[in-house]
C-alpha positions as CSV (number, residue, x, y, z in Angstrom):
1,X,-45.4,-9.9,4.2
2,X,-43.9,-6.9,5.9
3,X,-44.3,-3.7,4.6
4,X,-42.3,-2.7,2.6
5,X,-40.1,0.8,2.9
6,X,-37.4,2.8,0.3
7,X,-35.1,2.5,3.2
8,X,-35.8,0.5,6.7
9,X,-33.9,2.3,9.4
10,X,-35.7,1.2,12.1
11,X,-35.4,-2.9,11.2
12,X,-31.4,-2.1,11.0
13,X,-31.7,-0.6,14.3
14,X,-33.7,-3.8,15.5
15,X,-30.9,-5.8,15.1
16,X,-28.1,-3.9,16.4
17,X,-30.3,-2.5,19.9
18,X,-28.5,-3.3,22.7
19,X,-24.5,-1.8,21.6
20,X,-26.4,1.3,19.9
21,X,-28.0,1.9,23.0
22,X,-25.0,1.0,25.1
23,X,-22.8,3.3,23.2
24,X,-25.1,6.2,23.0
25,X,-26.3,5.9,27.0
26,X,-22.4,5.6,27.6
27,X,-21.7,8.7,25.5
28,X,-24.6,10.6,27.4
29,X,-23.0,9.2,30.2
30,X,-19.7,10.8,30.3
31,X,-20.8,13.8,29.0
32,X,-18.3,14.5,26.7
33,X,-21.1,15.7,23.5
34,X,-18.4,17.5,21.5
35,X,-15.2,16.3,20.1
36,X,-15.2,12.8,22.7
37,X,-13.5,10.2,22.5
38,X,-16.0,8.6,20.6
39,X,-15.4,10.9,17.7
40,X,-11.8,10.0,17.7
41,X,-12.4,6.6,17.9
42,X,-14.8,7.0,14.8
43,X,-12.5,8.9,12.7
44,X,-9.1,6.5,13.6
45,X,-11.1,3.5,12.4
46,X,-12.8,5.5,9.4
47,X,-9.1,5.8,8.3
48,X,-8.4,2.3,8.3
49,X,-11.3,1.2,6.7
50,X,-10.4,3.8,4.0
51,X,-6.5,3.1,3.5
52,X,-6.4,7.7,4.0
53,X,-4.6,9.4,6.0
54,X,-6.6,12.1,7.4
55,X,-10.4,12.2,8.1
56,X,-12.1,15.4,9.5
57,X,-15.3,14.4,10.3
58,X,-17.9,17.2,10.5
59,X,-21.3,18.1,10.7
60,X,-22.9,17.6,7.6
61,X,-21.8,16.1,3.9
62,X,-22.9,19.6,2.6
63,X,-20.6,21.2,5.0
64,X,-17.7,18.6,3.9
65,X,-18.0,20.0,0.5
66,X,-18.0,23.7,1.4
67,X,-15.2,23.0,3.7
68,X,-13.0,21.0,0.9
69,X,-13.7,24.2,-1.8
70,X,-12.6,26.6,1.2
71,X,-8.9,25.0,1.8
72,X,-8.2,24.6,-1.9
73,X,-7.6,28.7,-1.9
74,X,-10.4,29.2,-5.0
75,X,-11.5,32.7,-5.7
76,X,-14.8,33.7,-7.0
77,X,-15.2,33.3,-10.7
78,X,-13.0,30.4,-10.6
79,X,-14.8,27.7,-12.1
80,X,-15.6,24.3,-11.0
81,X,-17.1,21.3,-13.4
82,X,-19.7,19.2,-11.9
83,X,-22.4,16.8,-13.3
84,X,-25.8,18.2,-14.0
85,X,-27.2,14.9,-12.7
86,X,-26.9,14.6,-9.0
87,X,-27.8,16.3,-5.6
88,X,-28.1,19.8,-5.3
89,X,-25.3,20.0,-2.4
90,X,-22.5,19.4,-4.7
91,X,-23.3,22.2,-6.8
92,X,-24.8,24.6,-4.4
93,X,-21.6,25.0,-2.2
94,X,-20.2,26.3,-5.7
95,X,-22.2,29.0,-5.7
96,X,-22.3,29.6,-2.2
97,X,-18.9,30.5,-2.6
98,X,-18.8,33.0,-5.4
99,X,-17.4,30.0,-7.8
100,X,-18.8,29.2,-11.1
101,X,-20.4,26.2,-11.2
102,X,-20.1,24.3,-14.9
103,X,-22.2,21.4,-15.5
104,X,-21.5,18.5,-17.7
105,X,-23.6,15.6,-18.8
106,X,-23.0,11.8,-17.6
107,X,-22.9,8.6,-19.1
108,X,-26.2,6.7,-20.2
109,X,-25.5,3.7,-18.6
110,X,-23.1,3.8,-15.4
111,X,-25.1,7.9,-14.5
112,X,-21.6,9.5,-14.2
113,X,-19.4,11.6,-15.7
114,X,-16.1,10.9,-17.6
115,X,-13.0,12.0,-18.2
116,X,-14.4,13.1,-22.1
117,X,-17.0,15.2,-20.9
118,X,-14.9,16.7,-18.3
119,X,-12.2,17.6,-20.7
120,X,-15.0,19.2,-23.2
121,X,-15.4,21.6,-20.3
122,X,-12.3,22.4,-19.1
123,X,-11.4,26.1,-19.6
124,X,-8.3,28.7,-18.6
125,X,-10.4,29.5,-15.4
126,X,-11.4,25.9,-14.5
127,X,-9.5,24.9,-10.9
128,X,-11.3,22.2,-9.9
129,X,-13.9,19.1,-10.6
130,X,-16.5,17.6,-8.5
131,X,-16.6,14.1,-9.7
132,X,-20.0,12.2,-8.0
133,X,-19.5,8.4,-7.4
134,X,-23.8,8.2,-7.8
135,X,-26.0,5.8,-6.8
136,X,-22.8,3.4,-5.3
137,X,-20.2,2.7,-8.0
138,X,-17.3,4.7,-8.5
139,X,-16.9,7.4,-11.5
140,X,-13.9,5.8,-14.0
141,X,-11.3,7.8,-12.1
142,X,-7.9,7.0,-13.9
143,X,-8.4,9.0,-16.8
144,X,-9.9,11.5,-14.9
145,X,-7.0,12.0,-12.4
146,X,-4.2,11.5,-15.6
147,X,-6.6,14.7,-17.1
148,X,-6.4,17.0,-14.4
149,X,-2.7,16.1,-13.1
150,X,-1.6,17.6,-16.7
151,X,-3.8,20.6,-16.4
152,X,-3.3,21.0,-12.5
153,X,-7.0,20.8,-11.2
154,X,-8.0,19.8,-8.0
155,X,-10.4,16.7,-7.9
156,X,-12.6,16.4,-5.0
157,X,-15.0,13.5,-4.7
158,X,-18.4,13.4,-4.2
159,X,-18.6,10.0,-2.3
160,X,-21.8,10.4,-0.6
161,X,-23.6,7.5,-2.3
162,X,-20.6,5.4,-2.5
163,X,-18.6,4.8,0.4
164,X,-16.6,1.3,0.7
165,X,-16.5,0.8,-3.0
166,X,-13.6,-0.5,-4.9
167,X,-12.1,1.4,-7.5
168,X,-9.1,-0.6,-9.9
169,X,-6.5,1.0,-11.4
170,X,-5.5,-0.4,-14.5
171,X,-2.4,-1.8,-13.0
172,X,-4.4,-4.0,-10.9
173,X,-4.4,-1.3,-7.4
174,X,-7.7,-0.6,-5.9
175,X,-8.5,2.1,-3.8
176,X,-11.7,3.0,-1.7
177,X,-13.7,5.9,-3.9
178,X,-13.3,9.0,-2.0
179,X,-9.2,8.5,-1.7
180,X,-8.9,9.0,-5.0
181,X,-8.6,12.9,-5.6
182,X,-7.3,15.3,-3.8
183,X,-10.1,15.4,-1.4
184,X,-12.8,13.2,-0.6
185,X,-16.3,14.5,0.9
186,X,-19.1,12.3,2.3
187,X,-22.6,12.3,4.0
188,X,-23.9,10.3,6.8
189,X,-27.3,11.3,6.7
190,X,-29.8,8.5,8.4
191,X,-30.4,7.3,4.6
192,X,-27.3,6.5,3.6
193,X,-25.3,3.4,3.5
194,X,-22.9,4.5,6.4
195,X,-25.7,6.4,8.0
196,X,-26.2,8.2,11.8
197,X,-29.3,8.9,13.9
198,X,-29.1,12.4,12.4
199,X,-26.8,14.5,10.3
200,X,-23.3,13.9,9.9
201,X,-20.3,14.4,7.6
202,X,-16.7,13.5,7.0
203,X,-13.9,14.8,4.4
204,X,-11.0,12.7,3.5
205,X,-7.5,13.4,1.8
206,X,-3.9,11.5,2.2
207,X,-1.8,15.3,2.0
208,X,-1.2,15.8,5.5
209,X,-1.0,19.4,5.1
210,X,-3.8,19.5,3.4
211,X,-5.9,17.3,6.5
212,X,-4.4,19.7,8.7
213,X,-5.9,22.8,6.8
214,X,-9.3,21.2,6.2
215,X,-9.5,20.2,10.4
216,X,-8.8,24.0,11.1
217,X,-11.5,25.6,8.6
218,X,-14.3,23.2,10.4
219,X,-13.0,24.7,13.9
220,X,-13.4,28.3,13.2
221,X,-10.1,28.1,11.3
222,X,-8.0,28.1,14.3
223,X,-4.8,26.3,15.2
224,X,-5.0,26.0,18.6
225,X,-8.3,27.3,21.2
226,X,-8.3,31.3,20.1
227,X,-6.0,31.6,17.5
228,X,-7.1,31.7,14.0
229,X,-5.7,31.1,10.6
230,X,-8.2,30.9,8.4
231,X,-11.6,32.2,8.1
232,X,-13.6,29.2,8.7
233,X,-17.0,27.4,9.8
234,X,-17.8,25.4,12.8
235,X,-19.1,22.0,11.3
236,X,-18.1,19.4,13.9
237,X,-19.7,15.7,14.4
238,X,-21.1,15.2,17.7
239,X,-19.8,12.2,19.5
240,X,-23.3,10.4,20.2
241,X,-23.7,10.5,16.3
242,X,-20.2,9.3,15.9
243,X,-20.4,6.2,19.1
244,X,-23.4,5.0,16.3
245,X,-21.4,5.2,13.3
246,X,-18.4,3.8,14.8
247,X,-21.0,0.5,15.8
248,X,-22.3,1.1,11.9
249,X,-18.8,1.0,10.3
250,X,-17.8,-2.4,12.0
251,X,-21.2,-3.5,9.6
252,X,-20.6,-1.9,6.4
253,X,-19.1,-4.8,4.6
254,X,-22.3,-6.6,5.6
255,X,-24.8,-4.2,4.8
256,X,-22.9,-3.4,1.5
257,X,-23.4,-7.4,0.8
258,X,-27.0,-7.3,1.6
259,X,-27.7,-4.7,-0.6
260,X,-25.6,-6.5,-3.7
261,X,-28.0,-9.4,-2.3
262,X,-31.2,-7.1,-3.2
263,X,-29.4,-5.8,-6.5
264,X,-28.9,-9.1,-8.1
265,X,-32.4,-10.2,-7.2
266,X,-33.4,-7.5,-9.2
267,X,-31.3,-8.1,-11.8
268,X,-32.2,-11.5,-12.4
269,X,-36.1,-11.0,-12.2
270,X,-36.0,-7.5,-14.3
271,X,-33.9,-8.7,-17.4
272,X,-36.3,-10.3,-19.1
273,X,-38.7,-7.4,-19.2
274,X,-38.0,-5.7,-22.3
275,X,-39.3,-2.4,-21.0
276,X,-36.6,-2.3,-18.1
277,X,-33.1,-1.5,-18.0
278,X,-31.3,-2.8,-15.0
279,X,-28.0,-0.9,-13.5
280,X,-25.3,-1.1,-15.6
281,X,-22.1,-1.7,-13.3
282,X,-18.4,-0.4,-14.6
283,X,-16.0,-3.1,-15.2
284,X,-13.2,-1.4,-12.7
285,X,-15.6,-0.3,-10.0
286,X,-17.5,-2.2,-7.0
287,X,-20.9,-1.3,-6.6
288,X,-22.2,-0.7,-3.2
289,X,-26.0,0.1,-4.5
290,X,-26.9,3.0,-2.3
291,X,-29.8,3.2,-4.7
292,X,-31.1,0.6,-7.6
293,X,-31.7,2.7,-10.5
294,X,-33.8,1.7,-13.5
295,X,-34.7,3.3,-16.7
296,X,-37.7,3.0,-18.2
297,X,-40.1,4.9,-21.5
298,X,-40.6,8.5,-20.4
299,X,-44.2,8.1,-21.1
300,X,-44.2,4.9,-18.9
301,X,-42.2,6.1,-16.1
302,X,-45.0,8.1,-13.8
303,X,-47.4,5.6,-14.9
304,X,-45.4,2.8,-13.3
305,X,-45.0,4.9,-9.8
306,X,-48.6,5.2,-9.7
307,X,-49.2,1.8,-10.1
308,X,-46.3,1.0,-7.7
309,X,-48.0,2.6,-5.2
310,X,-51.3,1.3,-5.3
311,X,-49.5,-1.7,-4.7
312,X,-47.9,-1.1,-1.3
313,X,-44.1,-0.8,-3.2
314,X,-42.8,2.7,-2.8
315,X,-40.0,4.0,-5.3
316,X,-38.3,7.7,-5.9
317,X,-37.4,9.3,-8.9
318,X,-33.6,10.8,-8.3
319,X,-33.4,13.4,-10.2
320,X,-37.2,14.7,-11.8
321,X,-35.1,18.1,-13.0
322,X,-31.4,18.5,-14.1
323,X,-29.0,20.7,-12.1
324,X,-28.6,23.2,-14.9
325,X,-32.3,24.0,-15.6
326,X,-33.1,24.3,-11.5
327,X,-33.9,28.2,-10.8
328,X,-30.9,28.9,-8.3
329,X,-28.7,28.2,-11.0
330,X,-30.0,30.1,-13.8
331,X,-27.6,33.3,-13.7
332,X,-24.1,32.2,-12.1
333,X,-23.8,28.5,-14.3
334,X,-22.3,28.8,-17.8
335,X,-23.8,25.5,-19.3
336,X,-26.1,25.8,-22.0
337,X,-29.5,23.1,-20.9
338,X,-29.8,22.0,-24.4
339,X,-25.4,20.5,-24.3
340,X,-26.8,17.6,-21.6
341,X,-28.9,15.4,-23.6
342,X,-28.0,12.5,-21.3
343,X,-29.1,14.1,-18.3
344,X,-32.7,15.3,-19.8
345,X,-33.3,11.5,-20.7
346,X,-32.4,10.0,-17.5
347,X,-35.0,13.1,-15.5
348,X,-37.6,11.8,-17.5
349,X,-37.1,7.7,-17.3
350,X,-34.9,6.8,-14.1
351,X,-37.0,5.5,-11.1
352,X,-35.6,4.0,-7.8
353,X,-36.9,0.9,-6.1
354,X,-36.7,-0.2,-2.6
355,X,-33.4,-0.9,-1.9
356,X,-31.9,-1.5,2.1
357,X,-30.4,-4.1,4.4
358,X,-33.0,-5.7,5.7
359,X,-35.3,-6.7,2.5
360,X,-36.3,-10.2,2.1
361,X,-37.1,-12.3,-0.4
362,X,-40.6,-12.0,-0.2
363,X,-40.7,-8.7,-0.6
364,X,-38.5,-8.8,-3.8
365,X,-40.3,-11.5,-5.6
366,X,-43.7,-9.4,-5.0
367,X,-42.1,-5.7,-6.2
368,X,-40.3,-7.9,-9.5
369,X,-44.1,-9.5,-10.4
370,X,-45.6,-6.2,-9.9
371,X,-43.4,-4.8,-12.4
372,X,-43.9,-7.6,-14.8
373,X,-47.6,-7.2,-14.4
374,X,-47.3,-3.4,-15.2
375,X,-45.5,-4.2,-18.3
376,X,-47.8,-6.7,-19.5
């Protein structure tokens, strides 16, 4: 059996060599490393594949979210709501900017928010919401968007874990997540599920004057070469990074159905065992399984990695310590730890198991019986 790996970059590269390397010798080629056409190229077809109007690509998903704060016009004390269960980046940008952020617990099942928990939190200073599409299905967004369209609050999405899922309106449209708020942020770090040789980013919104604004603070804020609008950052997407996830994009329908092939494999094998609970996917949303998430007994948890390991089968726990209770955090956030008793439980009894394009079925059927043999 091969070994197994959390993520196996270098079997996906296997198998798409000779255009990676054609495109990025061709890129190194022409010598065009910043803003080529290769970058344009990326970005045109990113919009198609998204249904949005505008995407600024940039340098980092980090960056995309500091960048989408910065052209919404926020000033410091404003205050932003954002789950306490997720990456650091979507918060930390909220500090970084003098904002407030206020963190609000997630659903047991599906790990994200709602429009409920939002609207628990919503305050005269609130301007804007971070909603994260986590672990590859979209948050329920209708009720959300209905919410802040009556209270006039800016939505940007986290899609970082979640590019090219479906979201359905109740009226039967579907949307990509990350075209659903005002602006839409992602990350194409190696790891992900639309993922470059390196760092990389991208934000996305359908108001043109909005895309406009949004291209000009990643350039320095300027307009044209010299002149300047806007205080801004220079977060740009170099074009060997984007001639790979141009290749990458023309994939991720693929790669999103090889995952959903590892995801209902586990499924399957896991239900039965008492002990596990399996994802739970949202009736309205595609999921695109950037991770597979289960939950087991807190006191079981740390127990199972350990024995996963001795085994050859790595796993990750995402996230071992809510957002709210992390030390950074501790004197600009508002929320009270002990208001997120979802997000306690799932730090103590979520664990991630190998999850990527190129598993087989060998190496699922041995990772499901070593489970089963844990739990017996």
């Amino acid at each position: 059996m091969i070994p197994i790996q959390m993520v196996d970059l270098k079997g996906q590269y296997k198998a798409i060599k000779e255009e990676i390397n054609a495109a990025v010798l061709d890129c190194i080629e022409s010598a065009a490393f910043i803003n080529g056409p290769q970058v344009k190229s990326f970005k045109n077809n990113l919009e198609r594949y998204l249904g949005v109007s505008s995407v600024i690509p940039c340098a980092n998903g980090t960056d995309a979210l500091q960048i989408a704060l910065m052209a919404l016009g926020l000033k410091p004390g404003d205050e932003v709501i954002v789950p306490a269960f997720t990456y650091v980046a979507t918060a930390e940008v909220i500090g970084l900017l003098g904002l407030t952020p206020v963190m609000v617990d997630v659903d047991i099942d599906t790990f994200n928010t709602t429009a409920e928990l939002i609207e628990a939190a919503i305050t005269d200073k609130t301007r804007a919401i971070v909603p994260v599409h986590l672990f590859g299905q979209s948050v329920d967004m209708e009720p959300i968007i209905h919410l802040c369209e009556k209270q006039n609050i800016f939505i940007i999405e986290d899609n970082a874990q979640a590019i090219g899922s479906d979201y359905r309106f109740s009226d039967g449209k579907t949307q990509k997540t990350g075209t659903l708020g005002h602006i839409g942020c992602t990350s194409f770090y190696p790891s992900k599920n639309l993922g470059a040789y390196g760092d990389g980013g991208a934000i996305f919104t359908n108001d043109t004057a909005l895309g406009k604004q949004l291209h000009m603070i990643s350039s320095h804020g300027q307009s044209k070469r010299y002149y300047h609008d806007y205080i801004g950052v220079n977060s740009r997407l170099d074009s060997i990074q984007a001639a790979i996830l141009d290749i990458k994009l023309s994939k991720l329908d693929e790669y999103i159905r090889a995952r959903q092939f590892v995801a209902h494999y586990y499924d399957n094998n896991l239900v039965n065992i008492p002990a596990v609970k399996t994802p739970v996917c949202q009736h309205n949303s595609t999921h695109v399984y950037h991770q597979y998430t289960i939950k087991v007994p807190s006191d079981k948890r740390n127990k199972l990695q350990d024995f996963l390991k001795t085994k050859g089968i790595p796993s990750m726990i995402y996230y071992p310590v809510p957002l709210n209770e992390q030390k950074a955090f501790k004197h600009i956030t508002k929320t009270n730890h002990s208001k997120l008793p979802v997000t306690k439980a799932l730090c103590n009894t979520v664990i991630s198991l190998p999850i990527h394009t190129e598993m087989d079925e060998e190496q699922l059927e041995y990772i499901c019986k070593s489970i089963m043999t844990f739990f017996n």
